[in-house]
SEGULUM-412565 format. One line per 5 residues: number of its first residue (from 1); their letters; for each residue x, y, z of N, C-alpha, C. Coordinates in Angstrom, 1 decimal, decimal comma, always signed. Layout:
BEGIN
NUM	A	X Y Z X Y Z X Y Z | ...
END
This chain:
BEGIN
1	XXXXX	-78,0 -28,5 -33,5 -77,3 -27,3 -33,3 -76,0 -27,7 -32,5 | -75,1 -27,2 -33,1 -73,7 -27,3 -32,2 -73,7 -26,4 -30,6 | -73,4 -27,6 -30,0 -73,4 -27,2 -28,3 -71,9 -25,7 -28,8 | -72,8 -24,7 -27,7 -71,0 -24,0 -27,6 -70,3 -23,5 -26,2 | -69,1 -24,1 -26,3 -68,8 -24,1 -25,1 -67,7 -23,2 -25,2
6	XXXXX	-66,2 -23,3 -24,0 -65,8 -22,3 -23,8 -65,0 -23,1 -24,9 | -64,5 -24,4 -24,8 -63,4 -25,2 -25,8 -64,0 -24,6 -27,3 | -65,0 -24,6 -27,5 -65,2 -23,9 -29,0 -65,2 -22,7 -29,4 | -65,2 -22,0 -28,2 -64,5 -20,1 -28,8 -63,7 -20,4 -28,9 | -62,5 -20,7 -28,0 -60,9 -21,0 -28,2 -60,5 -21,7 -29,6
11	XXXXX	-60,8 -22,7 -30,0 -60,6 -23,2 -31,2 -59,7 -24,1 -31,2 | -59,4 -24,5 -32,0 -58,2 -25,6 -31,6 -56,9 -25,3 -31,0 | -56,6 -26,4 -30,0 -55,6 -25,9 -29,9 -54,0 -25,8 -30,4 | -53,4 -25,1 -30,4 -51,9 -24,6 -31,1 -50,7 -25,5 -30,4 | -50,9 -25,6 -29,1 -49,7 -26,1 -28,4 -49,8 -27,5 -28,2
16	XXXXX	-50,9 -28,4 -27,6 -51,2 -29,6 -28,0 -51,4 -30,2 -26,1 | -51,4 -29,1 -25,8 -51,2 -29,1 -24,3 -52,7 -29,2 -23,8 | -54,0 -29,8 -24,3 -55,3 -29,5 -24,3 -55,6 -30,8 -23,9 | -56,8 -31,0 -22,6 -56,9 -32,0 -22,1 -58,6 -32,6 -22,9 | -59,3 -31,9 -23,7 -60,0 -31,7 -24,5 -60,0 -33,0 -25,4
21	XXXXX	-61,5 -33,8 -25,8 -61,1 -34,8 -26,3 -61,6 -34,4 -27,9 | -61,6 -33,1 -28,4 -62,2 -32,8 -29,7 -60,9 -32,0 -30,1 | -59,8 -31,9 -29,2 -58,9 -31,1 -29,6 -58,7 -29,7 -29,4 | -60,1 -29,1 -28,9 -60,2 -27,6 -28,9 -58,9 -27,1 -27,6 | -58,8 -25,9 -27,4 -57,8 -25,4 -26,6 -58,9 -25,5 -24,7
26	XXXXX	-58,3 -25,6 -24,3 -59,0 -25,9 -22,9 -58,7 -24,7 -22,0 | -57,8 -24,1 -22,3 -56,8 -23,0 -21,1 -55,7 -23,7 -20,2 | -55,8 -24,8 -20,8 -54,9 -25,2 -19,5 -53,5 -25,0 -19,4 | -53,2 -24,8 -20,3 -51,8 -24,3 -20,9 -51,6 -22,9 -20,0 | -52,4 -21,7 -21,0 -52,4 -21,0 -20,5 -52,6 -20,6 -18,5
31	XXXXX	-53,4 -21,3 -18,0 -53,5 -21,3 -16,5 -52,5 -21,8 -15,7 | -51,8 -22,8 -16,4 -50,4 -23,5 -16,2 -49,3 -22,2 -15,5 | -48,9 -21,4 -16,9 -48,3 -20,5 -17,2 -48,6 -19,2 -16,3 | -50,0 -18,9 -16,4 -50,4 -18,1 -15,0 -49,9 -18,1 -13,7 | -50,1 -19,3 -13,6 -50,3 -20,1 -12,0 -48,2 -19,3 -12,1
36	XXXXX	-47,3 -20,1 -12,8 -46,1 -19,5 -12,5 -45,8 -18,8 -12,5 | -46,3 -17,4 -12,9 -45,8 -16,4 -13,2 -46,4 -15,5 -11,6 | -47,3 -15,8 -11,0 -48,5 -15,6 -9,7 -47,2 -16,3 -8,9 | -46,4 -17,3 -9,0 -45,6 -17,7 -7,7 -44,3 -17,1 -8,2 | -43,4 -17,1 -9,2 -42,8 -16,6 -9,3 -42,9 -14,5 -8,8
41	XXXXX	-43,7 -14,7 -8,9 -43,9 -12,9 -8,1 -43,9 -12,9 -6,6 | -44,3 -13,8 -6,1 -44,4 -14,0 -4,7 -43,0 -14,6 -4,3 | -42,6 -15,7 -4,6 -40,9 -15,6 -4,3 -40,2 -14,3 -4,2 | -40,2 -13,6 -5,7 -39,6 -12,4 -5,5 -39,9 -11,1 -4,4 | -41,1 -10,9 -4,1 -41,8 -10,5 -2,9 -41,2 -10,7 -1,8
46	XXXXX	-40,9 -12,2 -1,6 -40,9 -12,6 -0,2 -39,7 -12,5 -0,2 | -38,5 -12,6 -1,4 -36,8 -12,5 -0,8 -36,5 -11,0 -0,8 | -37,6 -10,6 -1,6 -37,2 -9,5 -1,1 -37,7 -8,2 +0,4 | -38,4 -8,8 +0,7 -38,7 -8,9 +2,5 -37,6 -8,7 +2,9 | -37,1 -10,5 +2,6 -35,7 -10,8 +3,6 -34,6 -10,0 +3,3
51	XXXXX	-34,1 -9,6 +2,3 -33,1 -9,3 +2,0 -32,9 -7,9 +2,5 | -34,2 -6,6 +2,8 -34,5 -5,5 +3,4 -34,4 -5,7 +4,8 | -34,8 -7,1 +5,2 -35,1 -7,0 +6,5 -33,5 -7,0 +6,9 | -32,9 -7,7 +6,2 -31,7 -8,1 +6,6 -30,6 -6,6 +6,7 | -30,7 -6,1 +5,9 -29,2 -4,7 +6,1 -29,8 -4,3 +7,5
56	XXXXX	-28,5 -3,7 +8,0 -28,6 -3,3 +9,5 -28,9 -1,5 +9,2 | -29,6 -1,6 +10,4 -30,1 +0,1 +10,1 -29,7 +0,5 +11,3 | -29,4 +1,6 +11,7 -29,2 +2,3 +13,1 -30,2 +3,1 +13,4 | -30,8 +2,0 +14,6 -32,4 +2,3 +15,3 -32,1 +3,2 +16,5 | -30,7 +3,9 +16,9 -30,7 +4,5 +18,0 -29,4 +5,9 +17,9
61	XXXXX	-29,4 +6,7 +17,2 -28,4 +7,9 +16,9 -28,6 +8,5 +17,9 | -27,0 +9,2 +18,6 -26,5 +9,6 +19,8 -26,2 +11,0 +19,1 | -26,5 +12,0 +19,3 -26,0 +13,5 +19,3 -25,0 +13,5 +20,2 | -23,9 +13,9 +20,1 -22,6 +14,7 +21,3 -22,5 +16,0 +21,4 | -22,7 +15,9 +22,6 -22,9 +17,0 +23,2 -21,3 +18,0 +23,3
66	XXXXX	-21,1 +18,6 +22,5 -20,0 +19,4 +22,7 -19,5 +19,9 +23,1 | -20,0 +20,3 +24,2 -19,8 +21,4 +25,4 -19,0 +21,0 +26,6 | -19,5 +19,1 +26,4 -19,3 +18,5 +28,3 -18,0 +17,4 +27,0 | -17,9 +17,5 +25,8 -17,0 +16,4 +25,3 -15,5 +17,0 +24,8 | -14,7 +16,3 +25,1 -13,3 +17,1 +25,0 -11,9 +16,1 +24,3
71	XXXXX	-11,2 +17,0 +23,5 -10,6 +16,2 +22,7 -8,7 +17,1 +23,6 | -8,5 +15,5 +24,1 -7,0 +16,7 +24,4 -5,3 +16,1 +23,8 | -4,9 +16,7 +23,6 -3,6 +16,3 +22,5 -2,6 +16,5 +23,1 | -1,5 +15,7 +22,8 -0,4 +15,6 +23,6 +0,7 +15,6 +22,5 | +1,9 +16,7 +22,3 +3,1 +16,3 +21,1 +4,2 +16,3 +22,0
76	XXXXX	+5,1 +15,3 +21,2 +6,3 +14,9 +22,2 +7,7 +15,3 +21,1 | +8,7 +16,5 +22,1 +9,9 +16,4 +21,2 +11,2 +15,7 +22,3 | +12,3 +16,0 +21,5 +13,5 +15,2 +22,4 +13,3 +15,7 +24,0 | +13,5 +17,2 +23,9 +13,2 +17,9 +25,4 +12,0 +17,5 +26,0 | +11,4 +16,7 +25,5 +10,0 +17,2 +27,0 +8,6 +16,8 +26,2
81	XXXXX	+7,5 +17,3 +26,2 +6,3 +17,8 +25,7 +5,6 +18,7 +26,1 | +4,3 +18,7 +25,4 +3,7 +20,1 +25,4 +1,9 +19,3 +25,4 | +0,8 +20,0 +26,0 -0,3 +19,3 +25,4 -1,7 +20,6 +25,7 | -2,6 +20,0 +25,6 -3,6 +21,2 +25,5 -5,0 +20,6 +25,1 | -6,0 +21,7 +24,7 -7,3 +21,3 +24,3 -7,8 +21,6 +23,1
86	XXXXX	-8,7 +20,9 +22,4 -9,0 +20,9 +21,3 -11,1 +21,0 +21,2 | -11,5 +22,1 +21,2 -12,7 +21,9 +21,5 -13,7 +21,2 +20,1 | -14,5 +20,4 +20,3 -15,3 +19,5 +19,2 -16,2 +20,3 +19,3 | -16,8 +20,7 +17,4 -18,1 +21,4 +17,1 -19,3 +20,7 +17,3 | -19,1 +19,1 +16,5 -20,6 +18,9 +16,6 -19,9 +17,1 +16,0
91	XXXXX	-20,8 +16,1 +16,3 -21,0 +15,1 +16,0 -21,8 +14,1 +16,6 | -22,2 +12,8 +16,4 -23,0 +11,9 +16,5 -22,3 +10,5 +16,5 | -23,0 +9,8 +17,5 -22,3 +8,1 +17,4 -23,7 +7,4 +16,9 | -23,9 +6,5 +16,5 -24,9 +5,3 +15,4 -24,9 +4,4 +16,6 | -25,7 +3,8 +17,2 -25,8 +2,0 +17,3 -27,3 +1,4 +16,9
96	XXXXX	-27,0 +0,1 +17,2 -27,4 -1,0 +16,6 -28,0 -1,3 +17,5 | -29,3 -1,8 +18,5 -29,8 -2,6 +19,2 -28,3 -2,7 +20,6 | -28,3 -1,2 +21,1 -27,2 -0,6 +22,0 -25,6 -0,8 +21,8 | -25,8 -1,7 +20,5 -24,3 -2,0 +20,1 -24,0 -0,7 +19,2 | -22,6 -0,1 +19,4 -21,9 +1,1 +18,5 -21,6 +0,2 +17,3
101	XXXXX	-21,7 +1,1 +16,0 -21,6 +0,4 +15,2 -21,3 +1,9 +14,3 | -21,1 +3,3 +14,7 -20,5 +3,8 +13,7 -20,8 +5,6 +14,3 | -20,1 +6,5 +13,8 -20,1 +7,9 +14,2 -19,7 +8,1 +13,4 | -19,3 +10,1 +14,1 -18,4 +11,1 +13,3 -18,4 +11,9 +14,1 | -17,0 +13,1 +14,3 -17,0 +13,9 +15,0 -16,1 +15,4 +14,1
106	XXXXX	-16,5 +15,8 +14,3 -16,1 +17,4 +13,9 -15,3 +18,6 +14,9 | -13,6 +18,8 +14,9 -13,1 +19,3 +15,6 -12,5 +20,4 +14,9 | -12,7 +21,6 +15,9 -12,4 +23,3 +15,7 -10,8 +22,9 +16,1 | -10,2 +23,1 +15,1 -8,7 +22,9 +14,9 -8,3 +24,8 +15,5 | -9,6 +25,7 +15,2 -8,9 +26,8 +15,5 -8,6 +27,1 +17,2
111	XXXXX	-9,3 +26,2 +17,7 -10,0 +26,3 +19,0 -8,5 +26,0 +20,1 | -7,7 +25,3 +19,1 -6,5 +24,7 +19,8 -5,6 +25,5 +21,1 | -5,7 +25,3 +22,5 -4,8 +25,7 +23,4 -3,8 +24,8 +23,9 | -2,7 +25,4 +24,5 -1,8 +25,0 +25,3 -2,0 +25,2 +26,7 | -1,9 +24,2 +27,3 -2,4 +24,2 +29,2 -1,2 +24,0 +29,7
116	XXXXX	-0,2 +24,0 +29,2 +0,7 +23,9 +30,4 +2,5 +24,5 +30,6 | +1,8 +26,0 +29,3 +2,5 +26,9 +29,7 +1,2 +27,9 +29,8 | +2,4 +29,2 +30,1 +1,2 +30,4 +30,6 +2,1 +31,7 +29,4 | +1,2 +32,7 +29,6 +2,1 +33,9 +29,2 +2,8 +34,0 +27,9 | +3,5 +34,4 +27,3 +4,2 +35,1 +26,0 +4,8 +33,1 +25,4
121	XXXXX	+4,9 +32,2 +26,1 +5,3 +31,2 +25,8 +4,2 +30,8 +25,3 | +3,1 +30,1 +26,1 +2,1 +29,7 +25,5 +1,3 +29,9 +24,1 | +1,1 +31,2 +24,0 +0,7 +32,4 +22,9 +2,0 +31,8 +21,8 | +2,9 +31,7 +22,0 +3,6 +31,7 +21,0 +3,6 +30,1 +20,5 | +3,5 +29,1 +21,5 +3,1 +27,5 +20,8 +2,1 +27,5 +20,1
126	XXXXX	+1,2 +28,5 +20,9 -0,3 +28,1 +20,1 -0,4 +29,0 +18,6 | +0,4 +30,2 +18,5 +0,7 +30,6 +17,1 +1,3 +29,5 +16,0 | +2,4 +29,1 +17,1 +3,2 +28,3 +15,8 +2,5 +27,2 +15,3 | +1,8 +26,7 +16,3 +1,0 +24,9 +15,7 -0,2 +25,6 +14,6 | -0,9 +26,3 +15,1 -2,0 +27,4 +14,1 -1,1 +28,0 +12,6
131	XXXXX	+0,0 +27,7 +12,5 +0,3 +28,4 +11,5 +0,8 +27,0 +10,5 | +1,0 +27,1 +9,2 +1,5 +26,3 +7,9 +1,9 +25,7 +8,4 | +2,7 +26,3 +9,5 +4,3 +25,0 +9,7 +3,9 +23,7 +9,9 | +2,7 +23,8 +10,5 +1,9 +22,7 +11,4 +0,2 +22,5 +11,3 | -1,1 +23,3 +11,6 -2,0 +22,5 +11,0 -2,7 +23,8 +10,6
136	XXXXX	-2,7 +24,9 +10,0 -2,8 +25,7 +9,3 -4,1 +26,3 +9,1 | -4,6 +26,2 +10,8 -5,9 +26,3 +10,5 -6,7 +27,6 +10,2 | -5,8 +28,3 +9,6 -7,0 +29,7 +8,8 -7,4 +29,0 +7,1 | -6,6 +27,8 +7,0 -6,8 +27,0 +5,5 -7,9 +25,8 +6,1 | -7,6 +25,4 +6,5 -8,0 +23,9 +7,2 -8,5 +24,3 +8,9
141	XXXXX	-9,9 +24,7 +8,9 -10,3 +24,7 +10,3 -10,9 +23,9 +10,7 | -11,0 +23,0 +10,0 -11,9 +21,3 +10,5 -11,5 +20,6 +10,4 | -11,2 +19,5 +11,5 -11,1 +18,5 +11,3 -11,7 +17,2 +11,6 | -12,0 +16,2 +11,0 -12,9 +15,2 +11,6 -12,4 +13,7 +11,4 | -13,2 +13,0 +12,3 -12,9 +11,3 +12,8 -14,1 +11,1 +12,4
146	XXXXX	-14,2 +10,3 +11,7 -15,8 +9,6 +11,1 -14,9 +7,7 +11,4 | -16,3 +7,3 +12,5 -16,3 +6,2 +12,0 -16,9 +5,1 +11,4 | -16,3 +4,3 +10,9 -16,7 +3,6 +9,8 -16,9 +2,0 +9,6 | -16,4 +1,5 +10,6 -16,3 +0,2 +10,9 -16,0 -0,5 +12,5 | -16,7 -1,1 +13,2 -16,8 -1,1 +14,3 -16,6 -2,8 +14,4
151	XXXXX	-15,6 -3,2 +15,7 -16,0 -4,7 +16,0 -16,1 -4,7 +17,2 | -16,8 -5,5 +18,2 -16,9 -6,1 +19,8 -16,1 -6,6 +20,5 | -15,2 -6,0 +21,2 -14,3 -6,8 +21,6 -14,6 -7,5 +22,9 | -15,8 -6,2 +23,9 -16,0 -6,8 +25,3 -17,5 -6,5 +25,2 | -18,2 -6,5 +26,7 -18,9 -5,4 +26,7 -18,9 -3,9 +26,4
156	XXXXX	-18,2 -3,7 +26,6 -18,0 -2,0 +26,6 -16,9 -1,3 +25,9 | -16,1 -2,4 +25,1 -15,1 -2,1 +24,4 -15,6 -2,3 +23,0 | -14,9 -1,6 +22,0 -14,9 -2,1 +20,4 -13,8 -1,5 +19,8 | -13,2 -2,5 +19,0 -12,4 -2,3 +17,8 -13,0 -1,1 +17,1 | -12,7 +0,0 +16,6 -12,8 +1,0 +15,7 -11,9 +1,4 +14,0
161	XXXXX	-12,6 +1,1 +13,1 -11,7 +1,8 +11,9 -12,8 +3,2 +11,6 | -11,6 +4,0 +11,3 -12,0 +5,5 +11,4 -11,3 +5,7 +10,0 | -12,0 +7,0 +9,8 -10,9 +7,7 +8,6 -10,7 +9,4 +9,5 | -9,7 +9,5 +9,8 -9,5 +10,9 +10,2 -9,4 +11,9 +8,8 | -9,2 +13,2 +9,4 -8,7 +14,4 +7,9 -8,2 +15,5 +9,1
166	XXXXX	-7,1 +15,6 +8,7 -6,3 +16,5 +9,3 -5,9 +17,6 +8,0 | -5,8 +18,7 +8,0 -5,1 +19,6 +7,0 -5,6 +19,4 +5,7 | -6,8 +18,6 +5,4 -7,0 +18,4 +3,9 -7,1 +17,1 +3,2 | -6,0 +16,5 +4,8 -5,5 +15,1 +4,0 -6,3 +13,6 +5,0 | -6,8 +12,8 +4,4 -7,5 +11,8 +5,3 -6,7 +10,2 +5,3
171	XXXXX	-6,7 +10,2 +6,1 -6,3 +8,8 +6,7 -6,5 +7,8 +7,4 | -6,5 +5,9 +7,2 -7,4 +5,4 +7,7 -6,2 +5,2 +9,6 | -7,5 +4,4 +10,3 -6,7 +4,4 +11,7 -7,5 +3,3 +12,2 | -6,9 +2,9 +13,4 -7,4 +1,7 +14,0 -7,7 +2,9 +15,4 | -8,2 +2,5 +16,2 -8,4 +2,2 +18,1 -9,6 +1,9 +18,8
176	XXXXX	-9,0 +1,8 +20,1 -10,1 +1,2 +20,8 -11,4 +1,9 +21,0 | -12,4 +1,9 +21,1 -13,1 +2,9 +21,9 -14,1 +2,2 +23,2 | -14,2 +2,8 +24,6 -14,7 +1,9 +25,5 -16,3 +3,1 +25,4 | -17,3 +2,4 +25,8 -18,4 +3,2 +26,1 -19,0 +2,6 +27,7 | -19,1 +3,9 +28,2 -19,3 +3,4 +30,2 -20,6 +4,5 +29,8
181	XXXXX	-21,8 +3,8 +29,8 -23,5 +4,9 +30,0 -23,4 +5,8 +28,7 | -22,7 +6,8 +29,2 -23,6 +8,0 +28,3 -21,9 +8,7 +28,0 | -21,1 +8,0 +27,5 -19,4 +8,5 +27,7 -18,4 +7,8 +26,8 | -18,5 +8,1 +25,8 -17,7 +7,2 +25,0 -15,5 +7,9 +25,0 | -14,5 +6,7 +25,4 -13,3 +7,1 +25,4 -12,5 +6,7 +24,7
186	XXXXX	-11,6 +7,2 +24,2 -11,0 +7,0 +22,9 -9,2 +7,5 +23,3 | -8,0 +6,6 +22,5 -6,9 +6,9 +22,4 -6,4 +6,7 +21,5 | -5,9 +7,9 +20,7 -5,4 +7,7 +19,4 -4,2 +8,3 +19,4 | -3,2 +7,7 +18,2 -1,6 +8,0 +18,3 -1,5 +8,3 +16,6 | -1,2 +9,3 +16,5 -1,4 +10,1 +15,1 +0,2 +10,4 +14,4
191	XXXXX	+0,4 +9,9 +13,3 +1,4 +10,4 +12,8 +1,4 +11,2 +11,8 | +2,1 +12,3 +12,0 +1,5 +13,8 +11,7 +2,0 +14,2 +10,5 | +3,4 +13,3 +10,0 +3,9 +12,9 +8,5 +2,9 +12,7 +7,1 | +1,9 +12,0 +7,7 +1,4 +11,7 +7,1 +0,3 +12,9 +6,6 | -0,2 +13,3 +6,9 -0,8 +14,4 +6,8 -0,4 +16,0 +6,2
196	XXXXX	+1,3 +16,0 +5,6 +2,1 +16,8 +5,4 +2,8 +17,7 +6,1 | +2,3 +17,4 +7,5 +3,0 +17,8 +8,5 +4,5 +17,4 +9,1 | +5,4 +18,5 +8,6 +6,9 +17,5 +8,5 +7,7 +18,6 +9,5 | +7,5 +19,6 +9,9 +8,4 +20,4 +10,8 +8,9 +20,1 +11,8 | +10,1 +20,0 +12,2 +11,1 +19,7 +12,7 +11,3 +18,1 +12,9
201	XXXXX	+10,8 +17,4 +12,0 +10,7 +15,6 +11,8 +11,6 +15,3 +11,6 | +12,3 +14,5 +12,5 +13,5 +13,6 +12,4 +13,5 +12,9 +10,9 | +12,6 +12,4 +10,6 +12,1 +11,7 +9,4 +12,4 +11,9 +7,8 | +12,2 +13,7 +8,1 +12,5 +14,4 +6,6 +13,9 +15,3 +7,3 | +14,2 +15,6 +8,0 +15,7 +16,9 +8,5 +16,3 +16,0 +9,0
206	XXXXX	+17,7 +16,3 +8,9 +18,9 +16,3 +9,5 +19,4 +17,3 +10,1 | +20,4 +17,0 +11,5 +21,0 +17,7 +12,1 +20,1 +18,5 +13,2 | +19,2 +18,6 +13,5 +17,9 +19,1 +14,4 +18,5 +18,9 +15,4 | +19,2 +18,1 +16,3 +19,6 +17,9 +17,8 +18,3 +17,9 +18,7 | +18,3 +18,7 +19,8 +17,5 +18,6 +20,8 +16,1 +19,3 +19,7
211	XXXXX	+15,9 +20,1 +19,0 +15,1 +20,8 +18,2 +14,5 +19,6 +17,7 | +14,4 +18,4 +17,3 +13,5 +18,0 +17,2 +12,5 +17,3 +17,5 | +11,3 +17,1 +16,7 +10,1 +16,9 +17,3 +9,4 +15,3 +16,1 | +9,2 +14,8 +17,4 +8,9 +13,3 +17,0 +7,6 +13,5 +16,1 | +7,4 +12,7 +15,2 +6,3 +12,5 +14,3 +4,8 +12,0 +15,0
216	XXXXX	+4,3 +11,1 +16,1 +3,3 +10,7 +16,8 +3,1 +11,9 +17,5 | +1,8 +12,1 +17,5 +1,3 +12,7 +18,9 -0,3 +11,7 +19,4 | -0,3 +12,5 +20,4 -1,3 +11,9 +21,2 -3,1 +12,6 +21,0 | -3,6 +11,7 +20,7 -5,3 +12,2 +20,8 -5,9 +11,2 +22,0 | -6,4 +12,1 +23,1 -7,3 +11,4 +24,0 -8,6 +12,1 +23,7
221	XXXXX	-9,6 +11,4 +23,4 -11,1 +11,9 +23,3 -12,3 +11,1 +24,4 | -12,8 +12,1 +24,3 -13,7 +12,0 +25,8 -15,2 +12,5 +24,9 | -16,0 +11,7 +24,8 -17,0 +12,3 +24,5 -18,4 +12,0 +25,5 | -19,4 +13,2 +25,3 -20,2 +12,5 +26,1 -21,6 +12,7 +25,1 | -22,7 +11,9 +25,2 -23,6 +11,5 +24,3 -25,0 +11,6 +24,8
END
């Protein structure tokens, strides 16, 4: 009687890969093939570990407190300047293992005052910047700084790329920002051209004299976290 073994269900083998001295198929081919396809999954397993572990995630989001954070603006024409407050609705800064590494901030453009006149003058700056001429905020009441790219310059300092949106229109910016505890400060120099803001700009009019009004103004932001 014919012995039967596992080599004689298999039958001969096809590939030639059989360590078998009758010729039958052994598996070994096939186990070969196994075995690779069992490590090949595990490689891909394991890079892909690393490759998850690796993107940076922000393990510590800062809410800003709106109330105690203050955005205050400064515009400069030939005569003099003018500056005032801008109250922030709501936003958040991102870090990394206490490193900043990204935010955004959301500013009530309607909220805009003048501090350093009083009476029928002030009322009337704060009309005219609130109106088309300038940032039009019954069209555009938001405005926001999202940041987006962050580098280390010190301890407590970092390089910032932001994209601002003023009036509709967004734009990229550079500045510093320092963080001292629970307080992040910020100075930004905004050119207001860019944003379609052209009234009384040396830039686009002629003939303006003392009436005109330089294109930069000033953003100092104070936030607290």
């Amino acid at each position: 009687m014919k012995k039967f073994n596992e080599s004689t269900k298999r039958g001969k083998c096809q590939c030639g890969k059989t360590k078998d001295s009758n010729g039958n198929c052994d598996g070994s081919h096939a186990n070969k093939y196994s075995r690779l396809k069992v490590f090949a999954l595990t490689l891909s397993i394991l890079f892909s570990a690393i490759a998850f572990g690796s993107v940076t995630k922000p393990d510590n989001d800062k809410k800003i407190n709106a109330k105690k954070s203050t955005v205050i603006w400064k515009g400069h024409k030939v005569t003099g300047s003018h500056e005032g407050i801008i109250s922030i609705t709501s936003g958040s800064l991102r870090f990394q293992k206490k490193e900043l590494i990204g935010g955004e901030i959301e500013i009530n453009m309607s909220s805009l005052i003048c501090t350093d006149l009083t009476g029928e003058y002030k009322m009337k700056l704060e009309g005219h910047l609130k109106s088309d001429d300038f940032f039009g905020t019954a069209n555009f009441p938001i405005s926001t700084l999202k940041i987006i790219k962050v580098k280390s310059i010190s301890d407590n300092t970092y390089l910032c790329t932001g994209e601002i949106t003023i009036k509709g229109e967004t734009e990229t910016i550079e500045f510093n920002a320092e963080i001292t505890k629970s307080k992040l400060t910020a100075k930004l120099k905004i050119d207001r051209t860019k944003f379609n803001i052209k009234y009384g700009s040396g830039s686009f009019f002629d003939g303006l004299g003392d009436n005109m009004i330089y294109d930069e103004f000033d953003l100092d932001i104070n936030l607290t976290f």
